[in-house]
GUTI-31671 format. One record per atom (N, C-alpha, C): residue in one letter; atom name; y negated, z, x negated. Coordinates in nm, 3 decimals, m for minus. Last residue first. Example, Ala and Ser with C-alpha at 12.3 -4.5 7.8 and 13.67 -1.06 7.14 Angstrom:
> S, N, 0.225, 0.708, m1.285
> S, CA, 0.106, 0.714, m1.367
> S, C, m0.003, 0.787, m1.290
> A, N, 0.569, 0.780, m1.319
> A, CA, 0.450, 0.780, m1.230
> A, C, 0.330, 0.780, m1.320
END
This chain:
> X, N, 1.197, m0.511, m0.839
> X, CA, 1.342, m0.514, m0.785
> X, C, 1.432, m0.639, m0.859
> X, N, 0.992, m0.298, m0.975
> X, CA, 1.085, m0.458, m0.992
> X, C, 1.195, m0.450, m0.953
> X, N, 0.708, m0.137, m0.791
> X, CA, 0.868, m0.165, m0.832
> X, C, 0.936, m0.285, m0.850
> X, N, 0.432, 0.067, m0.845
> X, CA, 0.466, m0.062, m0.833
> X, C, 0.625, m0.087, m0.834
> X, N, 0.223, 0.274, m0.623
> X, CA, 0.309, 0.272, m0.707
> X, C, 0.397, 0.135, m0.705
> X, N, m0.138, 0.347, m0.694
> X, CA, m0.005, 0.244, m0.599
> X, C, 0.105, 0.253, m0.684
> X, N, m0.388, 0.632, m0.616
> X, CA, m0.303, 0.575, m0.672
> X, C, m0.187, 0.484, m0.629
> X, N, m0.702, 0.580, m0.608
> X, CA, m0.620, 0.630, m0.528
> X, C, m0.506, 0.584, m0.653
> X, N, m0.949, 0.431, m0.641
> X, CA, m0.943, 0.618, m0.644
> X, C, m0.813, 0.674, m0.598
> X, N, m1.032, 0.189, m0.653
> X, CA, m1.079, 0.251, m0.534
> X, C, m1.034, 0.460, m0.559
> X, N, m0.912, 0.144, m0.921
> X, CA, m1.020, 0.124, m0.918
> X, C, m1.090, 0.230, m0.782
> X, N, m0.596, 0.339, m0.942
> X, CA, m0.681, 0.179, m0.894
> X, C, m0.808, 0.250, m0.877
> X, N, m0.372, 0.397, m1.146
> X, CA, m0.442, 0.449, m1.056
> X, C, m0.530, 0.346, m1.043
> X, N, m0.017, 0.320, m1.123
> X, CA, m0.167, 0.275, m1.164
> X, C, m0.258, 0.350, m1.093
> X, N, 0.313, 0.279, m1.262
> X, CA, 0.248, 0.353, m1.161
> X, C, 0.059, 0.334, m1.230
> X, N, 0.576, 0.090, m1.197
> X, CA, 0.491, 0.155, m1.265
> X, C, 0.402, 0.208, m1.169
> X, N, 0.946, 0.069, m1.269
> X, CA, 0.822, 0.152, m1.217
> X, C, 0.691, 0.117, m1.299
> X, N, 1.137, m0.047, m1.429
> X, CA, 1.133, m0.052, m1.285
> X, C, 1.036, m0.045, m1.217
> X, N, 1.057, m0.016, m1.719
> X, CA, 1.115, m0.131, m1.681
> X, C, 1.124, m0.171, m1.532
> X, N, 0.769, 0.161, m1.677
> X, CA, 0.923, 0.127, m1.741
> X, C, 0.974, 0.020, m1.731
> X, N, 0.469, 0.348, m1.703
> X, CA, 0.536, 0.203, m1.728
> X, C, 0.677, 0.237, m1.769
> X, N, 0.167, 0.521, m1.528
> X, CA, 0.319, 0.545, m1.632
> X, C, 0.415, 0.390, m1.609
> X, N, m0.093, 0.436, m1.546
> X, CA, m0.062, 0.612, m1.577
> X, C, 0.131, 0.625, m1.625
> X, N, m0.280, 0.195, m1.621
> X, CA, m0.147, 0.239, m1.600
> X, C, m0.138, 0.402, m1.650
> X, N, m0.585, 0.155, m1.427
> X, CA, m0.497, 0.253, m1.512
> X, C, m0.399, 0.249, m1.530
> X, N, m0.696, m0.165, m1.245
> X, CA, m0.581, m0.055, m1.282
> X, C, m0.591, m0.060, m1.403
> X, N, m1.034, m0.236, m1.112
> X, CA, m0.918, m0.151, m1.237
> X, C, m0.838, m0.142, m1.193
> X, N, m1.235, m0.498, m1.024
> X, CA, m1.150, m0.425, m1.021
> X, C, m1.102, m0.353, m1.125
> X, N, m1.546, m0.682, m1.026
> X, CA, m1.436, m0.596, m1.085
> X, C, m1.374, m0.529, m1.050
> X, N, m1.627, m0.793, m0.716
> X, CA, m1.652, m0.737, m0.796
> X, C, m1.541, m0.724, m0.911
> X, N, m1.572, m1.145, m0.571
> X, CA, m1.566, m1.006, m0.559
> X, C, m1.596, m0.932, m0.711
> X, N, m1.665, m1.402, m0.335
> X, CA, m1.773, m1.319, m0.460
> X, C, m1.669, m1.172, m0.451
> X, N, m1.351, m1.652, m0.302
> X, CA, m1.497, m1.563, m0.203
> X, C, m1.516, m1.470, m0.333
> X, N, m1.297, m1.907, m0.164
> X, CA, m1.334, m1.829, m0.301
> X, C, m1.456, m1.749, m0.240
> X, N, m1.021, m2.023, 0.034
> X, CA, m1.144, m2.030, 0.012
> X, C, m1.152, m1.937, m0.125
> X, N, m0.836, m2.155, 0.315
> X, CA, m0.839, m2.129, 0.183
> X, C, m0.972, m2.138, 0.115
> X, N, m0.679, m2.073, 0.577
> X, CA, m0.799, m1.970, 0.522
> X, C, m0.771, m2.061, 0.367
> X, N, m0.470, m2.174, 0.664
> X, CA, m0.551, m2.095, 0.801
> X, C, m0.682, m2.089, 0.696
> X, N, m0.241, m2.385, 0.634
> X, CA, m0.323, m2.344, 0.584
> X, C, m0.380, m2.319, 0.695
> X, N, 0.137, m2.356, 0.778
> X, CA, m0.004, m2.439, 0.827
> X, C, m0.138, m2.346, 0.705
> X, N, 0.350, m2.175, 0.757
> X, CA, 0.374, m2.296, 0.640
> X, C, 0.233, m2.428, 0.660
> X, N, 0.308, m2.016, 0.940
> X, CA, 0.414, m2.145, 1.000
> X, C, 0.397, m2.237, 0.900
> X, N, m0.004, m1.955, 0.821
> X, CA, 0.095, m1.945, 0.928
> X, C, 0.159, m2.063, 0.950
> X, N, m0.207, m1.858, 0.495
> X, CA, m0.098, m1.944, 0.612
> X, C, m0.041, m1.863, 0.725
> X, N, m0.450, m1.808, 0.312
> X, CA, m0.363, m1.754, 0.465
> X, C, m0.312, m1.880, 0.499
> X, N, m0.600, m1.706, 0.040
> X, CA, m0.546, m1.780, 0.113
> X, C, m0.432, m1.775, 0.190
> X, N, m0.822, m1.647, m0.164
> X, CA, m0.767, m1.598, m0.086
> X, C, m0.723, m1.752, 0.004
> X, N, m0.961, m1.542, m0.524
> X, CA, m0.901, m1.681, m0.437
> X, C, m0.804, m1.646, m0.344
> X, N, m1.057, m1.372, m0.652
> X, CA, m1.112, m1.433, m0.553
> X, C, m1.077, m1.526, m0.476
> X, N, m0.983, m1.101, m0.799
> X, CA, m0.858, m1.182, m0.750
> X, C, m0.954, m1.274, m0.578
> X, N, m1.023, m0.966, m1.107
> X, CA, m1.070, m0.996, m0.954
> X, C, m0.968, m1.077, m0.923
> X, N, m0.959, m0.669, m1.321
> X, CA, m0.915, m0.804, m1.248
> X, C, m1.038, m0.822, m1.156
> X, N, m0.911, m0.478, m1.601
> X, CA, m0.985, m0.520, m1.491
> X, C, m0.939, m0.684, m1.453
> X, N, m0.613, m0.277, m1.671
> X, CA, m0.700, m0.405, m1.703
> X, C, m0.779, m0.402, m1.592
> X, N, m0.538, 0.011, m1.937
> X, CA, m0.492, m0.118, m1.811
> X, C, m0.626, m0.227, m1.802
> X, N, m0.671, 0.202, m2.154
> X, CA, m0.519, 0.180, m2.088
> X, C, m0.461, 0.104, m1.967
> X, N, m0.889, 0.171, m2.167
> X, CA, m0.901, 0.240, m2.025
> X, C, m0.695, 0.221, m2.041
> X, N, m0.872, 0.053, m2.392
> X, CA, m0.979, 0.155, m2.417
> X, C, m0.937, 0.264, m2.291
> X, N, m0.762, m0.252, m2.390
> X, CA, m0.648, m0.134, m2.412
> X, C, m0.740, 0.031, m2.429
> X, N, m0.809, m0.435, m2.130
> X, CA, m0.861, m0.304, m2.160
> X, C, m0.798, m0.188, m2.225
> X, N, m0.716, m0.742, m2.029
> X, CA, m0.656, m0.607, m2.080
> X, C, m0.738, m0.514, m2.108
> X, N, m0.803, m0.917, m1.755
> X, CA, m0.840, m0.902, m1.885
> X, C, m0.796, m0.752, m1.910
> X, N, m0.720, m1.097, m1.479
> X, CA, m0.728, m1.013, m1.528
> X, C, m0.757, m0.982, m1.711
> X, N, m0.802, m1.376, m1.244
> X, CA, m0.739, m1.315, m1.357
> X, C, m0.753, m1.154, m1.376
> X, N, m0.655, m1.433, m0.875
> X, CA, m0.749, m1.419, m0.967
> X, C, m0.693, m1.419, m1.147
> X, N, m0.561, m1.394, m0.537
> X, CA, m0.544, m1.434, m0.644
> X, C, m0.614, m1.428, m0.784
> X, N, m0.403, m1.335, m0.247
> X, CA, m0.536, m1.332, m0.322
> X, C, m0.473, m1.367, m0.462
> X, N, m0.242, m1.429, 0.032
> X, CA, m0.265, m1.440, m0.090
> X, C, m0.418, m1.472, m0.151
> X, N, m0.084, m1.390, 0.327
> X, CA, m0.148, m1.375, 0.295
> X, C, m0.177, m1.400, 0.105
> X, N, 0.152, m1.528, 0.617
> X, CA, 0.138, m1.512, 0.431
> X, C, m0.017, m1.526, 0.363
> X, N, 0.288, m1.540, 0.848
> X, CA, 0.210, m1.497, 0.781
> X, C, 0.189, m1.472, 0.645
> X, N, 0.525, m1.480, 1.008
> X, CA, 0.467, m1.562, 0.967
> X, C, 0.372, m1.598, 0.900
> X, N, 0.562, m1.131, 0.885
> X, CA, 0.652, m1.273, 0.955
> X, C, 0.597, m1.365, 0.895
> X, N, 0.368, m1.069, 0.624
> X, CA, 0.393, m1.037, 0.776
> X, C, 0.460, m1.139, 0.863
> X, N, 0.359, m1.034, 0.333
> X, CA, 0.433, m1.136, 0.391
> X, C, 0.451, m0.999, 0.581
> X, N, 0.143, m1.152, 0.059
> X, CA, 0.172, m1.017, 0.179
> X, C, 0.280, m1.131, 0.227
> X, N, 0.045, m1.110, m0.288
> X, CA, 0.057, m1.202, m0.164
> X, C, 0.127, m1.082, m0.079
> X, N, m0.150, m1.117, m0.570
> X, CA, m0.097, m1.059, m0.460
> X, C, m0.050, m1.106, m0.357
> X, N, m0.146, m1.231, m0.897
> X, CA, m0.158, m1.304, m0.732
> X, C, m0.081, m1.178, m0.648
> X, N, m0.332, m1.306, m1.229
> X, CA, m0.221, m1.215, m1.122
> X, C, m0.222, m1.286, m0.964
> X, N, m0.317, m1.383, m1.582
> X, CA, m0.320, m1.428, m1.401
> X, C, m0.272, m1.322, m1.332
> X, N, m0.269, m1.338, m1.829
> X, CA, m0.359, m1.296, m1.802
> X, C, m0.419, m1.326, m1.627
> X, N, 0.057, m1.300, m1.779
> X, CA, m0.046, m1.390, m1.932
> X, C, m0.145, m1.421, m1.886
> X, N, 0.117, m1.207, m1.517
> X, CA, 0.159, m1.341, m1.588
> X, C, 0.042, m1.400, m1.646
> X, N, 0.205, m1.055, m1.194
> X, CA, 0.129, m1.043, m1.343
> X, C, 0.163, m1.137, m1.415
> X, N, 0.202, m1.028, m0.879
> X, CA, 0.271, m1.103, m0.987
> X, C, 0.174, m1.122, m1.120
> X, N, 0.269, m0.805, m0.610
> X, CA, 0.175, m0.830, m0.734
> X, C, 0.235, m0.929, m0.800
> X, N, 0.388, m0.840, m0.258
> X, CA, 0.390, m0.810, m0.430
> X, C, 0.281, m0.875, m0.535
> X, N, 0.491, m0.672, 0.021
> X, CA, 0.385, m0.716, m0.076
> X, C, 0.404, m0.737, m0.218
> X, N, 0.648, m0.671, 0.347
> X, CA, 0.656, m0.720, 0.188
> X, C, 0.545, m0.736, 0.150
> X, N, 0.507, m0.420, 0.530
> X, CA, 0.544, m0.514, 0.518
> X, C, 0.591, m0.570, 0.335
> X, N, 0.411, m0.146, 0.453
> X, CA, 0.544, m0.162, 0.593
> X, C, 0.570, m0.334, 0.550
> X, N, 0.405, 0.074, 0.192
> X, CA, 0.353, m0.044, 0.252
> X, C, 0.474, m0.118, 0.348
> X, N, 0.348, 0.411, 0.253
> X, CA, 0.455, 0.345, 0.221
> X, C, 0.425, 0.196, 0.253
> X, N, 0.153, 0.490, 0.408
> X, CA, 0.111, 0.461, 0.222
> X, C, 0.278, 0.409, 0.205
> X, N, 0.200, 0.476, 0.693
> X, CA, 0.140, 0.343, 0.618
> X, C, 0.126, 0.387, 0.471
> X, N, 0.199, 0.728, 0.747
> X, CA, 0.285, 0.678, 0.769
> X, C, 0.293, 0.529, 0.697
> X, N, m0.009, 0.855, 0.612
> X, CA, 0.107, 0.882, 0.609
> X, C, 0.196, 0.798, 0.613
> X, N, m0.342, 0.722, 0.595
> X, CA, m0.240, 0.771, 0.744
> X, C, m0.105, 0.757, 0.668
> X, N, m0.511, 0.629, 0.417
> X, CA, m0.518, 0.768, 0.424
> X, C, m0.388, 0.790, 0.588
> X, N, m0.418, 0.473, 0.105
> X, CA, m0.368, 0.469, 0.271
> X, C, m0.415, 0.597, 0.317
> X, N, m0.418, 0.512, m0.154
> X, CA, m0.535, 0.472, m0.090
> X, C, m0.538, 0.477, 0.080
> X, N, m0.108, 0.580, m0.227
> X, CA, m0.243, 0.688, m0.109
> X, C, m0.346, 0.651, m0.110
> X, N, 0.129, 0.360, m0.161
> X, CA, m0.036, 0.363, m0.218
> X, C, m0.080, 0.432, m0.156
> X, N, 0.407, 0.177, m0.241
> X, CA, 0.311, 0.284, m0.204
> X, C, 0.211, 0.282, m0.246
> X, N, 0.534, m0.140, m0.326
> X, CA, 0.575, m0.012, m0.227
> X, C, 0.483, 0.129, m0.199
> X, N, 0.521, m0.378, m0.432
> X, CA, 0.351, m0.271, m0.409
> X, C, 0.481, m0.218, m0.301
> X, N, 0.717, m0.533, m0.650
> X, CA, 0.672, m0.501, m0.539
> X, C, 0.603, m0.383, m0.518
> X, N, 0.598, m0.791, m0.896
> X, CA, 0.675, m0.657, m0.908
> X, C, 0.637, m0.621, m0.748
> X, N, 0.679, m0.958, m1.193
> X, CA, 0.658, m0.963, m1.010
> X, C, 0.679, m0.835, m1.018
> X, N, 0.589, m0.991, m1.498
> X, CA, 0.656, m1.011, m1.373
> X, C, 0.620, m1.021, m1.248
> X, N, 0.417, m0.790, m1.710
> X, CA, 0.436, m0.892, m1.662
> X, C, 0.565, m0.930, m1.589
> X, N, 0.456, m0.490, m1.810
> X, CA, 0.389, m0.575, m1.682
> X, C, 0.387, m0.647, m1.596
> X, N, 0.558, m0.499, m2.033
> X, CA, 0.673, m0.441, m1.952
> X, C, 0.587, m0.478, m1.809
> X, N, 0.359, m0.630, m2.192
> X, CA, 0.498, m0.709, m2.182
> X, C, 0.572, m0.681, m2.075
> X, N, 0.216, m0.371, m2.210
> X, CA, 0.132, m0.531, m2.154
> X, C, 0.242, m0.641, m2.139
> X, N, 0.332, m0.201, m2.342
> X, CA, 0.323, m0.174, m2.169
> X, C, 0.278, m0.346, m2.133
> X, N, 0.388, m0.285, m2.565
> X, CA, 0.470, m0.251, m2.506
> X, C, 0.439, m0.268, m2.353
> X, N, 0.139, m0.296, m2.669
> X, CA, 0.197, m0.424, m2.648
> X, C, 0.316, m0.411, m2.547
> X, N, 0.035, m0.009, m2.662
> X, CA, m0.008, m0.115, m2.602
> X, C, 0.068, m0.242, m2.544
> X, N, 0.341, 0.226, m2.630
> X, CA, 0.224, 0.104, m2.740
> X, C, 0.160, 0.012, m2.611
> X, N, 0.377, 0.416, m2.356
> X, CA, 0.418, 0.325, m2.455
> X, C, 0.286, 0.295, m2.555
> X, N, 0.225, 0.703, m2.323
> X, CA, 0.255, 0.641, m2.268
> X, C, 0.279, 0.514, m2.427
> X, N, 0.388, 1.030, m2.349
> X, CA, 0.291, 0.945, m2.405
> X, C, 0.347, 0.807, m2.312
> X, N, 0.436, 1.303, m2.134
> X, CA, 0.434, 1.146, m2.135
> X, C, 0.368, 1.034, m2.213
> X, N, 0.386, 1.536, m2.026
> X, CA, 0.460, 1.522, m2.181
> X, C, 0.500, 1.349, m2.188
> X, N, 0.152, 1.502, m1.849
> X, CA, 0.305, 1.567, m1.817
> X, C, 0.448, 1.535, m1.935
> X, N, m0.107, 1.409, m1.837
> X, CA, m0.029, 1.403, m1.963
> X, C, 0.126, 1.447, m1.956
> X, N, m0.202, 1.364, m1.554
> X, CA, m0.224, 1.443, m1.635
> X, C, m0.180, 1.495, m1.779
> X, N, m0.039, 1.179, m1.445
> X, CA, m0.125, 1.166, m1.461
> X, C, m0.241, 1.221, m1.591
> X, N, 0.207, 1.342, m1.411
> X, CA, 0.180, 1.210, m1.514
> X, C, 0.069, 1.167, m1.526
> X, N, 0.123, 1.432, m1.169
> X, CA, 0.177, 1.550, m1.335
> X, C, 0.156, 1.441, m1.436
> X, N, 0.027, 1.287, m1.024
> X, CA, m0.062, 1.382, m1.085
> X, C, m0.033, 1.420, m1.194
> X, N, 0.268, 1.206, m0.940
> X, CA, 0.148, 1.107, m0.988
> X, C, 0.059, 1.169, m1.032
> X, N, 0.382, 1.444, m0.836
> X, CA, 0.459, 1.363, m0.939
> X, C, 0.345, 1.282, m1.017
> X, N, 0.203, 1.453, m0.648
> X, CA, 0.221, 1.575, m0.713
> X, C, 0.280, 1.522, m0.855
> X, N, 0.269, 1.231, m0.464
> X, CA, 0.142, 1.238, m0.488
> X, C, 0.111, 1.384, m0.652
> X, N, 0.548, 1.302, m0.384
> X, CA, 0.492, 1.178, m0.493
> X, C, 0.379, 1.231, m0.529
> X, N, 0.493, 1.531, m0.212
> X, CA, 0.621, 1.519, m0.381
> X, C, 0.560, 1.410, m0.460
> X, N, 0.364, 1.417, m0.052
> X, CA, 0.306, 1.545, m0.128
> X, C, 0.361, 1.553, m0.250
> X, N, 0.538, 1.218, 0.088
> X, CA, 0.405, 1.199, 0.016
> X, C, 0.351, 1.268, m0.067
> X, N, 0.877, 1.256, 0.057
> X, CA, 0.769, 1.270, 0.067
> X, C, 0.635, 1.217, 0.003
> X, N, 1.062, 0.924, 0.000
> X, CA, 1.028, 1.049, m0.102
> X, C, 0.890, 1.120, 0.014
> X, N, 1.180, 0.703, 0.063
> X, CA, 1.201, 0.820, 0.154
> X, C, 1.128, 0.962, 0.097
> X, N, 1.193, 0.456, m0.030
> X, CA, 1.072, 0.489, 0.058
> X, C, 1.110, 0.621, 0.163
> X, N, 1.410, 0.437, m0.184
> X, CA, 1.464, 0.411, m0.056
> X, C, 1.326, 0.483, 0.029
> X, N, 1.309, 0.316, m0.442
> X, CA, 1.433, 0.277, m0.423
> X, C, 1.470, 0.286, m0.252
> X, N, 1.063, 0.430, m0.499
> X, CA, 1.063, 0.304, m0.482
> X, C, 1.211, 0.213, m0.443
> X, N, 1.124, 0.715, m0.534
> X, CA, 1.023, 0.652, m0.393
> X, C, 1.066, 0.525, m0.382
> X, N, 1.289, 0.757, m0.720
> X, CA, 1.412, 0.736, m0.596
> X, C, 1.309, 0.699, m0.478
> X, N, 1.101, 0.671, m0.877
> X, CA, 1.201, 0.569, m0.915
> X, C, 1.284, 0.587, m0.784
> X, N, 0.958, 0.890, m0.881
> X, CA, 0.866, 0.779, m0.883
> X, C, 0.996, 0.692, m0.825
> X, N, 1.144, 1.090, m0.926
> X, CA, 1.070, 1.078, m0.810
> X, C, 1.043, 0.926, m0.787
> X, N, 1.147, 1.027, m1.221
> X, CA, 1.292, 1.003, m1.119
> X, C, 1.253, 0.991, m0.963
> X, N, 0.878, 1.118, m1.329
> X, CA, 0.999, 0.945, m1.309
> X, C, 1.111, 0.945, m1.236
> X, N, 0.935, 1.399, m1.319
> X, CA, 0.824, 1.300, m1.228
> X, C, 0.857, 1.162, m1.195
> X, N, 1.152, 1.426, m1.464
> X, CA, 1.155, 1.456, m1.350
> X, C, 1.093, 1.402, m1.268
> X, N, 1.108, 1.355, m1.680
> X, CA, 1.185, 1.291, m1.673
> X, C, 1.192, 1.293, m1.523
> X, N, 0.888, 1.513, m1.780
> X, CA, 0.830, 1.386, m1.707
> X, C, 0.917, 1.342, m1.664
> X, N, 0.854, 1.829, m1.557
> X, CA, 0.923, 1.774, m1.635
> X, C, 0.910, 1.564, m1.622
> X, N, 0.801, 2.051, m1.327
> X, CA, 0.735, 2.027, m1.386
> X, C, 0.788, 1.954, m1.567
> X, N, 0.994, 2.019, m1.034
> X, CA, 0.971, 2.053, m1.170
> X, C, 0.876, 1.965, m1.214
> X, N, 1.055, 1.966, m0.690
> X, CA, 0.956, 1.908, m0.812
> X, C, 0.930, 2.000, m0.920
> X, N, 1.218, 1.993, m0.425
> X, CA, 1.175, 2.041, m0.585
> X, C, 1.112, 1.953, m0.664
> X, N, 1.245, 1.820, m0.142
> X, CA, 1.298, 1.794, m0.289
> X, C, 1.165, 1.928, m0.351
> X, N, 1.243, 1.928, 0.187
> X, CA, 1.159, 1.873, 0.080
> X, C, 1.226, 1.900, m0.054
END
């Protein structure tokens, strides 16, 4: 198991070698996501700053919402796509392509934004399976820490995902 100092440069490097080769322990991350969490000498950017460094694609590589170990590393492709107030999650299991969709609205009070993302829709083999609008509540992400590669959010459900631009 890696050392973990108590240093932000340190917590970011974690964050950054999880999302690079999904080899970081869970306890190390989860510890890392805390220290930053917790102010770990990290102001976080300007507003505008973080709301620019957002937008993109970015891939959902972890999330201890997962309570089994082996799965907070996400096994299949997933990615978020942020874009001037839209977002779209989509999955990719072989054939399979899952996608939710929705807006989002900034919250510079909570430091991130509430979303829904009601528009779901499943293919297989490039065939529509599922397209529909279904009632969901508000969502949050917190950004707890933003770079150019990483970010990191604590979500609405209580857990934290860590995001990466490849």
């Amino acid at each position: 198991m890696q050392a973990f100092s108590a240093s932000q440069k340190d917590a970011a490097s974690v964050l950054q070698e999880a999302c690079e080769t999904k080899q970081v322990e869970s306890t190390l991350l989860t510890g890392a996501c805390r220290f930053l969490e917790n102010g770990g000498n990290c102001p976080l950017n300007s507003e505008s700053e973080v709301l620019a460094n957002i937008q993109g694609r970015w891939r959902v590589v972890w999330s201890d919402i997962v309570s089994i170990d082996a799965f907070k590393y996400i096994p299949v492709p997933e990615f978020l796509t942020i874009n001037k107030g839209q977002l779209e999650l989509k999955g990719y299991a072989g054939p399979l392509v899952s996608a939710f969709s929705g807006q989002y609205q900034w919250k510079p009070e909570d430091k991130g934004f509430d979303f829904t993302m009601p528009n779901v829709k499943v293919e297989m083999f490039g065939i529509t399976l599922v397209d529909k609008i279904r009632e969901q509540q508000n969502r949050n992400y917190q950004i707890i820490y933003s770079s150019p590669k990483v970010v990191l959010v604590r979500t609405s459900a209580g857990g934290y995902t860590l995001l990466f631009r490849e």
